[in-house]
N, C-alpha and C positions, 0 to 999 in steps of 0.2 A: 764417540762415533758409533753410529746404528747402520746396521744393513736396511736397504731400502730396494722394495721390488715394486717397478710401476711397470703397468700393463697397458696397451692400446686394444679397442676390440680389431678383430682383424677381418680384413672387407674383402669379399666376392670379387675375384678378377675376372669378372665378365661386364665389365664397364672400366670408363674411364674414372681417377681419383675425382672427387667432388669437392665442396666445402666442409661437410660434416667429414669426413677424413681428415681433413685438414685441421678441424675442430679440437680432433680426439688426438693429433699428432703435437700441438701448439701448444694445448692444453697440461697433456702430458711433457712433454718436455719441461715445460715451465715449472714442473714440480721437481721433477728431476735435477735442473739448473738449481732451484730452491737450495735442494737436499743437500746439494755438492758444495754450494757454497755457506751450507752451515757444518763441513767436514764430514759429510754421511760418504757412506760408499753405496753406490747406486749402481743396482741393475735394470735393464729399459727393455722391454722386448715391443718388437714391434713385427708384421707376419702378414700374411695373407693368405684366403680361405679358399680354395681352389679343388674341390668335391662340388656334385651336386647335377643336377638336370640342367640347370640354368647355364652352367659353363659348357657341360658337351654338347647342349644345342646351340648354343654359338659358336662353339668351336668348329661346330658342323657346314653352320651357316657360312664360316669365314674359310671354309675349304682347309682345313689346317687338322692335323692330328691333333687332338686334345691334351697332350703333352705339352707342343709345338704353343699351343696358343697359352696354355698358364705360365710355360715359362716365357711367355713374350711380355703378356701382363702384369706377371709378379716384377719385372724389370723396371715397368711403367711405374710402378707405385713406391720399390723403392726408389727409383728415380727424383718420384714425388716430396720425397719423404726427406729427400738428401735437400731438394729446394727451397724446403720449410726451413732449412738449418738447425733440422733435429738430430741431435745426436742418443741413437738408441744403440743398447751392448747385444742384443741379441735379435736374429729375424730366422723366422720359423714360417717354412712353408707345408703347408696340411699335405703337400704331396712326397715331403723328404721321406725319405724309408725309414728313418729312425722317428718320426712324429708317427707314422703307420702305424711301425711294429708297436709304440709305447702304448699307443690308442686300443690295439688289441690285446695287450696287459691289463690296463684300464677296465676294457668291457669281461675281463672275464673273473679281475675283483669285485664287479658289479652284479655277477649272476646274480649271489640269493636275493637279487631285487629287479630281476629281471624276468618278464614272461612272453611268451606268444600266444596273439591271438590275433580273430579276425575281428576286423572291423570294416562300418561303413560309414563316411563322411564327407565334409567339407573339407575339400584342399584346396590352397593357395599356391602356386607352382611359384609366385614369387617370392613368397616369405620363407618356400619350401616346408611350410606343417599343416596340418589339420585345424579347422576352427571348429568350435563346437557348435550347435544348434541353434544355442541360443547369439553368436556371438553372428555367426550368419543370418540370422532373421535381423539382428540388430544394423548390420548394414546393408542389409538389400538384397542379399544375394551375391553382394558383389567388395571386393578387397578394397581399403579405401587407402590403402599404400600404391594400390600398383592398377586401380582401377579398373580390374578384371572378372569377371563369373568366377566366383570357385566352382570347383569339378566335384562330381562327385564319384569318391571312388570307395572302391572296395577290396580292402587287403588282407591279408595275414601276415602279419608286423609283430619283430619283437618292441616290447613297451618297458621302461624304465616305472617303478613303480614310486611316486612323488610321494604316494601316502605315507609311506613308511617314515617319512622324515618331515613331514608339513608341520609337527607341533615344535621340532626343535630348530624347525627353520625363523617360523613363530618369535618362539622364544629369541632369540639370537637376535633379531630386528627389532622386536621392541625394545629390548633392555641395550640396542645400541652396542651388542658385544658385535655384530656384524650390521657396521652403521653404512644408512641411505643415504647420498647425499644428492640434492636436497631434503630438507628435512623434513619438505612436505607432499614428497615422491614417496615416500614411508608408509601413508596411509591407503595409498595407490597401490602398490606393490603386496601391501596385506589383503588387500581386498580380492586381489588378483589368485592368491596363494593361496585362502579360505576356498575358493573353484574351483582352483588348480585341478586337471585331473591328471593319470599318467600320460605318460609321453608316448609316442612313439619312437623309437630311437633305431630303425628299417627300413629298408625299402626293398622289397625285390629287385631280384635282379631281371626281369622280365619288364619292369618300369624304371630301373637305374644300375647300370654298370660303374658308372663313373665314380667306386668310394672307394671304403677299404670294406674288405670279403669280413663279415661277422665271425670270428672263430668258430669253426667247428659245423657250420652251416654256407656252405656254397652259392646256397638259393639266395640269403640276405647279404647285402652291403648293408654298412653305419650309415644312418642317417644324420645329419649334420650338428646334432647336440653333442654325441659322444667326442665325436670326431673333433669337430671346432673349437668347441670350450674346454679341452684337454689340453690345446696346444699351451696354456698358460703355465701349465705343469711338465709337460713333456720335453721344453724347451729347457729347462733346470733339469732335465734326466729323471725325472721319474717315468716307472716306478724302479728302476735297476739302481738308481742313485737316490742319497739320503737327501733330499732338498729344505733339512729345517735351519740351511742358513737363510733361505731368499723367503720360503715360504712360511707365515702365510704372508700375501702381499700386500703393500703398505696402502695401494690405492690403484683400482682397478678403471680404466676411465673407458664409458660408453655413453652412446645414443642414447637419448630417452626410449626410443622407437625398439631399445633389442637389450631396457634396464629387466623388463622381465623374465628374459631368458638367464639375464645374469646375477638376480635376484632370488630366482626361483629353483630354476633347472641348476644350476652351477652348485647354487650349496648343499643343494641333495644331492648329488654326485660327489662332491667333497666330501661330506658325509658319510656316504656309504664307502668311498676309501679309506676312511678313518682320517682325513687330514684335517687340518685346522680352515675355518671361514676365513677368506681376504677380511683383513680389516676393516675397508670400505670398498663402495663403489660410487664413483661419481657419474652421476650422470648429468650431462649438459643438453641442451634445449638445442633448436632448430633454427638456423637462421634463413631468417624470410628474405623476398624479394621485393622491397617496395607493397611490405604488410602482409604478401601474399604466401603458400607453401610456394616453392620451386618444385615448379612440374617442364617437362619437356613438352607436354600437351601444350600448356598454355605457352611458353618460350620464352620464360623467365628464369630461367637457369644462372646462374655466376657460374663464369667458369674461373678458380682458384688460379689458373697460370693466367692468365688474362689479368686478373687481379697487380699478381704479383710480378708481370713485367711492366703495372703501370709506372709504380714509384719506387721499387725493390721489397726486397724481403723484408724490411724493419720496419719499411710504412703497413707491409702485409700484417706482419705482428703486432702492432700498435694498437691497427682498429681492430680487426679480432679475438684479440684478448683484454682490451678496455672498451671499446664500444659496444661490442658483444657480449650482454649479462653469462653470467659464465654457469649459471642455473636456468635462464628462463629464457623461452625466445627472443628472438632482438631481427632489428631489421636492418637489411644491407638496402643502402643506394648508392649510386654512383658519385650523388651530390652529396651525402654525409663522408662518404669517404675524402672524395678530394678537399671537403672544410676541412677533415681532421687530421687530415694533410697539411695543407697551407698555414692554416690557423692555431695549430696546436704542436706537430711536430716542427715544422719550418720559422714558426714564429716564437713559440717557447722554447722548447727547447733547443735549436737552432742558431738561434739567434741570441740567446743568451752567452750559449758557448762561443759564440763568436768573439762576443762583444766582451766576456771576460779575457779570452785566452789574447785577444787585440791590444787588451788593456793592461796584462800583466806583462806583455811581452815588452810592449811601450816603455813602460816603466822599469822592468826589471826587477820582477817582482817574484823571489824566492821563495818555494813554500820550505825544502830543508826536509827534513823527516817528517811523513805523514804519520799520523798518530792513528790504532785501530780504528774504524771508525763501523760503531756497532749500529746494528738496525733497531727502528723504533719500537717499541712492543708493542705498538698501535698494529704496526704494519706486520708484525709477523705474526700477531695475532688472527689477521686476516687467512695469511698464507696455509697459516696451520690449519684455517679451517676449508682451505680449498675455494675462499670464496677473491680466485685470483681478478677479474675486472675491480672489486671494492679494492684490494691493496692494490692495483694499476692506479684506480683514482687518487686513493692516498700520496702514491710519492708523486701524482701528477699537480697535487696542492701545492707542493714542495717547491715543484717546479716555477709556479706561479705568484709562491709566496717571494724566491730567489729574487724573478723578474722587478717586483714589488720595493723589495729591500734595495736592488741597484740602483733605483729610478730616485729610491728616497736619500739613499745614504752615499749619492752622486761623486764615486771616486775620481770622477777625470775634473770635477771641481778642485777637491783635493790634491791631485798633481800638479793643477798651475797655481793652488797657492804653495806649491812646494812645501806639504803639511807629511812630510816622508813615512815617518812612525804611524799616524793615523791612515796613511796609506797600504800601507806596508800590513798595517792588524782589518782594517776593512777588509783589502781585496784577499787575504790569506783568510778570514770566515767566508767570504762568497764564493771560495776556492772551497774550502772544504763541504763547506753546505752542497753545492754540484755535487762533489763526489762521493758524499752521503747518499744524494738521491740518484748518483749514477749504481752504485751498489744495490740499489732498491729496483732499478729499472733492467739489472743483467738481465735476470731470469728471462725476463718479458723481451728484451730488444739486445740480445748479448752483439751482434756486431756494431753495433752502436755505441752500446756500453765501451769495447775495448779502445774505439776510435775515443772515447772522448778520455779515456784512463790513459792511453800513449798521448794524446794532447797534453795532458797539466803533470807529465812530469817534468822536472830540472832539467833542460831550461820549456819554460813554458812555448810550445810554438805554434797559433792560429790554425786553423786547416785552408788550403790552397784554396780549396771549393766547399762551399756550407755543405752544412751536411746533408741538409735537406732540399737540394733548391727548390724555388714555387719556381709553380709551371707560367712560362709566359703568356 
């Protein structure tokens, strides 16, 4: 049994939760369900990012004191979060006083790598950083996340100094002792890290109130790196607590869109506290709209709760974690969801459990002591490597292969030739085969999984209503 620490990145409550939240929540859990049910002990932290300009101007907008409003929205998201049917051990808000006070522990193990100076640049009020010159010319002038001018401003900023640690950050990615995942996000991230230059990690307080106050300087608040990428640590008690049970973490799950702050910026922070690199970081891709990004401009948005009061939370999980490549972009429509509905939950799996649990009951058919029943090393091979949609596909073969064997190896023939024994060893392997791939399928659809695990035990009994019904 291994200690296991999975991490979500933790989102801005100045909007409402989205898909790619949902992404990083579904994603995460699934490993977490993984871990638990190979006997790990697993801790899940899950949080919200609640600093910044971005929230006190809205907060301002929506007439609310800026306390009033983070804690409305941190409510929303865990709200969200409970609706995925994730279950995380720990939630961290950037606003709690003990994430504060640890953040300014943090920055002040950070000094000998920390400086002030002025500068003048390209800022993004949406990304909340600075872009560089060239990274400006290359878009236009203008942010192509959030579609805006950057500003140009002019500060006296404390800077996080990246240099210091670029070759061992370097080292560490290539030789996979702190692996990318994907594995061809790697070359991406290096490219990125060779440019890298220092950070800013400030902001005045004449351009932002809304952090924590920088030690020992009144004039700067933390700018959003110190402050947000700490919580992963500050959540385990450091630095006043010894955290080399949880840390470092087993797998860290982000956006492609914020892999390079947690690629780059993260492990030279860890670094300069002397802790160990997270093991990995995954990053997963962006789900389109009918091909397209999800812009609010154009009004192609999915909204996650929409989604998920079409056909509940297990049809949510099905297609975003098997029909959504869980490395590379993938696209949502309305029409692929409701086939992978109809056609794949309600028809395979569905419908098989029907028709088995119909058929043993009929008959009276005892499975007695179920025997372990271990996972493929096909499939956990998959797991292990975080490449959760390919093991989704895998036990969804399973599923199809089940369908296939019932059709051929026609037990209810069997019953009215009253061929008992051959009944009796058919329907007890089509019995266990399900519940082979019902064990395969927890992680991914766990209240689905338990309804079909309370089904096939002694005595066997149908479900009143399928589990999936098609829509009329």
């Amino acid at each position: 049994m291994k200690n296991i620490y999975i991490t979500t990145a933790i989102p801005y409550v100045n909007g409402v939760p989205h898909i790619g939240h949902a992404m990083d929540y579904c994603l995460a859990d699934t490993a977490a369900r993984y871990y638990k049910m190979l006997g790990d002990e697993v801790r899940f932290q899950a949080g919200t990012d609640e600093h910044g300009n971005k929230i006190f101007l809205k907060a301002k907008e929506s007439g609310e004191s800026t306390q009033e409003y983070v804690d409305k929205n941190a409510a929303k998201f865990r709200e969200f979060i409970h609706k995925l049917g994730v279950e995380y051990t720990d939630f961290v808000r950037t606003t709690d006083a003990d994430h504060e006070r640890r953040c300014q522990e943090i920055w002040k193990k950070l000094e000998p790598h920390i400086y002030k100076a002025e500068y003048e640049g390209w800022y993004c009020t949406g990304c909340e950083r600075f872009v560089t010159e060239k990274e400006c010319e290359e878009n236009h002038g203008i942010c192509p996340d959030h579609q805006k001018p950057y500003e140009k401003l002019s500060e006296e900023n404390y800077y996080f100094r990246i240099s210091d640690f670029k070759e061992q950050v370097r080292e560490a990615i290539e030789t996979n002792r702190f692996l990318i995942l994907p594995e061809f996000r790697k070359k991406e991230v290096l490219k990125l890290l060779a440019d890298s230059p220092d950070v800013s990690i400030s902001r005045p307080t004449s351009q932002l109130t809304w952090g924590v106050p920088v030690p020992g300087d009144d004039s700067q608040v933390m700018y959003v790196w110190i402050d947000a990428l700490s919580n992963y640590i500050t959540i385990l008690g450091y630095p006043e607590k010894d955290i080399s049970e949880w840390w470092p973490a087993t797998a860290q799950f982000v956006g492609k869109d914020i892999l390079r702050f947690h690629a780059i910026i993260w492990p030279a922070m860890l670094l300069g506290l002397g802790l160990p690199l997270p093991e990995r970081v995954v990053s997963h891709g962006m789900v389109l709209a009918d091909g397209q990004k999800m812009s609010k401009s154009i009004g192609n948005v999915v909204d996650p709760i929409e989604v998920l009061e079409r056909h509940g939370l297990d049809a949510f999980r099905y297609f975003f974690l098997r029909h959504i490549d869980t490395f590379a972009d993938s696209d949502f429509t309305w029409e692929k969801f409701e086939n992978a509905y109809n056609n794949e939950l309600a028809n395979d799996l569905g419908n098989l459990v029907q028709r088995l649990a119909t058929l043993a009951q009929k008959n009276e058919i005892k499975l007695g002591e179920v025997p372990e029943l271990k996972l493929p090393e096909a499939y956990c091979d998959l797991m292990n490597k975080f490449e959760f949609s390919r093991a989704f596909d895998f036990a969804w073969e399973k599923v199809q292969e089940l369908n296939s064997k019932i059709d051929e190896e026609k037990p209810w023939s069997l019953a009215k030739n009253n061929e008992t024994e051959k009944l009796q060893s058919c329907m007890t392997s089509l019995i266990l085969g399900l519940l082979s791939v019902n064990k395969m399928i927890s992680p991914f659809l766990p209240g689905t999984s338990e309804k079909i695990a309370t089904i096939f035990k002694d005595p066997i009994v149908p479900p009143e209503e399928p589990l999936f019904p098609k829509n009329k």
